[in-house]
Backbone as numpy.savetxt, mean C-alpha at the origin, in Angstrom:
# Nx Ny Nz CAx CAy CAz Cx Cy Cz
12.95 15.28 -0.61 12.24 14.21 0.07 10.76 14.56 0.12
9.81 13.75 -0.33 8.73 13.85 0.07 8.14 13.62 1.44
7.00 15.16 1.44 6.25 14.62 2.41 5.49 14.04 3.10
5.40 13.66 4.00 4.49 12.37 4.70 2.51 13.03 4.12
1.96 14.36 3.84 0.80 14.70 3.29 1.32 14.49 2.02
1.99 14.43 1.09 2.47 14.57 -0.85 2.17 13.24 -1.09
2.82 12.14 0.15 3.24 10.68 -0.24 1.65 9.99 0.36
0.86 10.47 1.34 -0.77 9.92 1.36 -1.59 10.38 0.74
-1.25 11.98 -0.36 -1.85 12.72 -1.40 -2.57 11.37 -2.66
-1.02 11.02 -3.12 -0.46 9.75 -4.06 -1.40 8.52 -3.69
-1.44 8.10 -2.16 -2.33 6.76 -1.79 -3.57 7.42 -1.13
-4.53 7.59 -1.89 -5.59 8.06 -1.65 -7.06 7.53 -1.64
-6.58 5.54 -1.97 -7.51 4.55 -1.26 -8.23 5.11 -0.13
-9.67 5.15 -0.21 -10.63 5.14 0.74 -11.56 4.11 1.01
-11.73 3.83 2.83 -11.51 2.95 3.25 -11.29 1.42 2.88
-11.69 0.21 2.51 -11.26 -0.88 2.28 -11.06 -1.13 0.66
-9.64 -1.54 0.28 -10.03 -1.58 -1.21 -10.62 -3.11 -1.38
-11.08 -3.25 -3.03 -12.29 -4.42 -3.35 -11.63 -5.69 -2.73
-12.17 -6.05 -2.84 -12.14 -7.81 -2.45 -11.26 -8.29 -3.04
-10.19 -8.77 -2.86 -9.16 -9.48 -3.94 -8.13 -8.86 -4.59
-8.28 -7.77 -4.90 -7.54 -7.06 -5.59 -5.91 -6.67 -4.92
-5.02 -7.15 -5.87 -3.74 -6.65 -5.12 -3.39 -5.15 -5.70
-3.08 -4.34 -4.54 -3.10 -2.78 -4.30 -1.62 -2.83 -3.87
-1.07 -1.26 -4.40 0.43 -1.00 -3.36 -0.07 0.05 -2.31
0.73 -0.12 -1.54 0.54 0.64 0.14 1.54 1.50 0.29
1.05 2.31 0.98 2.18 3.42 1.89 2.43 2.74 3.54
3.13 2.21 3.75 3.21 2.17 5.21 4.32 3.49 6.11
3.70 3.35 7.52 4.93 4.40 8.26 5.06 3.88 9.46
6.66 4.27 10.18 7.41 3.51 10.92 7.91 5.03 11.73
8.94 4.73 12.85 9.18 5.81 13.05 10.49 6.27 12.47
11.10 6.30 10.95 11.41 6.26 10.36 10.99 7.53 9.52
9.51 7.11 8.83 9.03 8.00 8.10 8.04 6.78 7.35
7.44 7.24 6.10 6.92 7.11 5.14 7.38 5.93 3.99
6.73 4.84 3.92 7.65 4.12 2.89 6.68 3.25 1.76
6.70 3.26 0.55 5.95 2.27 -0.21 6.31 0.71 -0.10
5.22 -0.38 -0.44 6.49 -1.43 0.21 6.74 -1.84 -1.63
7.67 -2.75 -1.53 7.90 -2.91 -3.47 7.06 -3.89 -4.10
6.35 -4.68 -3.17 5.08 -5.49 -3.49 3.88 -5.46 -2.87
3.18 -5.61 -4.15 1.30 -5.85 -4.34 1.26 -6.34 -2.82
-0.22 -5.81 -2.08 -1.14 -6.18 -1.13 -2.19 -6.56 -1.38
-2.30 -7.44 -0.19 -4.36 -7.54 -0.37 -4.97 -7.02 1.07
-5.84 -6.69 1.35 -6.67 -6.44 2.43 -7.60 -8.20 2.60
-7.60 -8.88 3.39 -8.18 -10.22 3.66 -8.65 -10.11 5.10
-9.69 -10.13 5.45 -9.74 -10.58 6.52 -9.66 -9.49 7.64
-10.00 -8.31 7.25 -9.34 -7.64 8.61 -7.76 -7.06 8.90
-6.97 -7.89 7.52 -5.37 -7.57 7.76 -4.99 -7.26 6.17
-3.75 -7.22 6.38 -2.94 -6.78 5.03 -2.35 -7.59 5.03
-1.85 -8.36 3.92 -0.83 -9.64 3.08 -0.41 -9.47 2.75
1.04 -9.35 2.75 1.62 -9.87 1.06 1.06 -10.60 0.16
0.70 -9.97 -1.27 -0.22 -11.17 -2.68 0.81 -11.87 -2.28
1.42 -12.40 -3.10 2.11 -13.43 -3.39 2.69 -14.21 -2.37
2.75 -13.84 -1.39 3.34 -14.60 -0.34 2.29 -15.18 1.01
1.41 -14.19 0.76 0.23 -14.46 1.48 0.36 -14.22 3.20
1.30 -13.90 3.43 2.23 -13.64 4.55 1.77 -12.18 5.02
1.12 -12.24 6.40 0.42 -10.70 6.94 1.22 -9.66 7.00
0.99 -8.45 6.96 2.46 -7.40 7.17 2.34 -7.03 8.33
3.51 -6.87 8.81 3.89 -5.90 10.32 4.15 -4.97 10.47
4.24 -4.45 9.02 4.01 -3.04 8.47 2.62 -2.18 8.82
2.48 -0.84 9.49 1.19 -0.08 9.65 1.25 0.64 8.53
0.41 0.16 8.11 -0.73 0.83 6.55 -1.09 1.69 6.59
-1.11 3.18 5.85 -1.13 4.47 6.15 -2.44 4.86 4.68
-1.96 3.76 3.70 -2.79 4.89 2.45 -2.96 3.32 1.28
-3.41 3.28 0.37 -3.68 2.16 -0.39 -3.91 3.07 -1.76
-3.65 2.76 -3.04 -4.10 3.03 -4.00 -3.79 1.75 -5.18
-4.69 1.61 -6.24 -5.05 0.58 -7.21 -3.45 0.61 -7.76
-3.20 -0.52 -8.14 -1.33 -0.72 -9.20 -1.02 0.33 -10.40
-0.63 1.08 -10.14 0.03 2.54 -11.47 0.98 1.49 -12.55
0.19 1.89 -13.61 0.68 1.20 -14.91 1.87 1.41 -14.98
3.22 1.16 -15.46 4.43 1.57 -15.88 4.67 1.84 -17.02
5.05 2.98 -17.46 5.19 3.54 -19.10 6.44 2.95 -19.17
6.67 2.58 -20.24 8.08 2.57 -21.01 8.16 3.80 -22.32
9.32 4.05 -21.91 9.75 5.00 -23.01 9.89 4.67 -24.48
């Protein structure tokens, strides 16, 4: 299991990312540590769901730009 420093190592967004841009997040709960499985935006002061446009109630821990996916 990763740790809660390994997994904000990984989201290493500093402070607000650009304007528009949909980013994935680390959020944490008292649970632990969790990525969510869809793109964010920062708007306004809050975090969205892109596509849904819908604020999260999720607390945002770390932000980094969308990691390409290799195919084999």
């Amino acid at each position: 299991m990763a740790t809660r420093e390994r997994r904000l190592a990984e989201f290493n967004g500093a402070g607000e990312p650009p304007p528009g841009m949909p980013v994935e997040v680390l959020c944490e709960d008292h649970s632990g540590t969790y990525q969510l499985p869809f793109a964010c935006r920062y708007v306004g002061g809050r975090w969205q769901n892109d596509e849904a446009g819908i604020a999260l109630e999720a607390t945002v821990i770390g932000w980094r730009l969308p990691r390409v996916k290799q195919t084999a």
